[in-house]
N, C-alpha and C positions, 0 to 999 in steps of 0.2 A: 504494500500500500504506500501509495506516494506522500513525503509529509507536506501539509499546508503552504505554501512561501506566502510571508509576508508582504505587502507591499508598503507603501508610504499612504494608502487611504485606511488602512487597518493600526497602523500607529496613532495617525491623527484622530481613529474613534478611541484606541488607548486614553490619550491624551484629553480629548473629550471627555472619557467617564471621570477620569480623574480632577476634573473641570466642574462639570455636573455635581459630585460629590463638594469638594470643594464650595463649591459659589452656594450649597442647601444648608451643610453648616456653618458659613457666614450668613445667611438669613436668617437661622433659627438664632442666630447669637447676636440679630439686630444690627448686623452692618449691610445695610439693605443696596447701598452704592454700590460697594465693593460684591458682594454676592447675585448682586443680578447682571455685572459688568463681566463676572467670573462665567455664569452659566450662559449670558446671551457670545462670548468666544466659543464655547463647548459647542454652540450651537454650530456657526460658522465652520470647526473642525468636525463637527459629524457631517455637515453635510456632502465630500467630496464622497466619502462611502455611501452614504444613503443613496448617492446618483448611481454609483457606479454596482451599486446591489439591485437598483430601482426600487426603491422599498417606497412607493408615495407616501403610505401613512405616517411614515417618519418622516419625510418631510415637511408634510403638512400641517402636521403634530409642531415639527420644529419652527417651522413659521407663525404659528399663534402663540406657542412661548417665548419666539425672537419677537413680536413685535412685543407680548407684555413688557419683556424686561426691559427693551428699549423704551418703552412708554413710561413703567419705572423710572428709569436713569433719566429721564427726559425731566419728568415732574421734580426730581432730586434736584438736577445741575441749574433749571430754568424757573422755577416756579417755588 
C-alpha cells in the first residue's frame, strides 16, 4: 500500500486546525480581537484544500464564519 504524500495544501489545513484551536481559546479567554483575527487566517489557510478536495460545504461553512469574524474585527478596530 502506497503511503499518503503530503502536499503544501494539507500543511496549510495543519496549520489551520492549529489556528482554529488557537483563535477558540483566545475567545473563551475574552480576547475577542486577537481570536477572531487568529480563526478568520485559519480560515484563509483551509481554504486552498477545501478547493482542491472540493469539499463546498466547507467552504461555505468557511465563508459565513470569515465574514462573522471579519465583521467582528471590523466593529472592534472601527466602531
Amino acid at each position: 500500500m502506497k503511503p499518503y504524500d503530503k502536499d503544501y495544501t494539507d500543511r496549510l489545513r495543519d496549520i489551520a486546525n492549529g489556528l482554529f484551536l488557537s483563535g477558540y481559546v483566545l475567545l473563551m479567554l475574552d480576547q475577542v480581537l486577537l481570536g477572531a483575527s487568529l480563526y478568520l487566517l485559519g480560515e484563509f489557510f483551509l481554504t486552498p484544500h477545501s478547493l482542491r478536495a472540493r469539499s463546498w460545504t466547507t467552504i461555505v461553512a468557511s465563508i459565513i464564519f470569515g465574514i462573522a469574524s471579519l465583521y467582528k474585527i471590523i466593529l472592534i478596530l472601527f466602531i
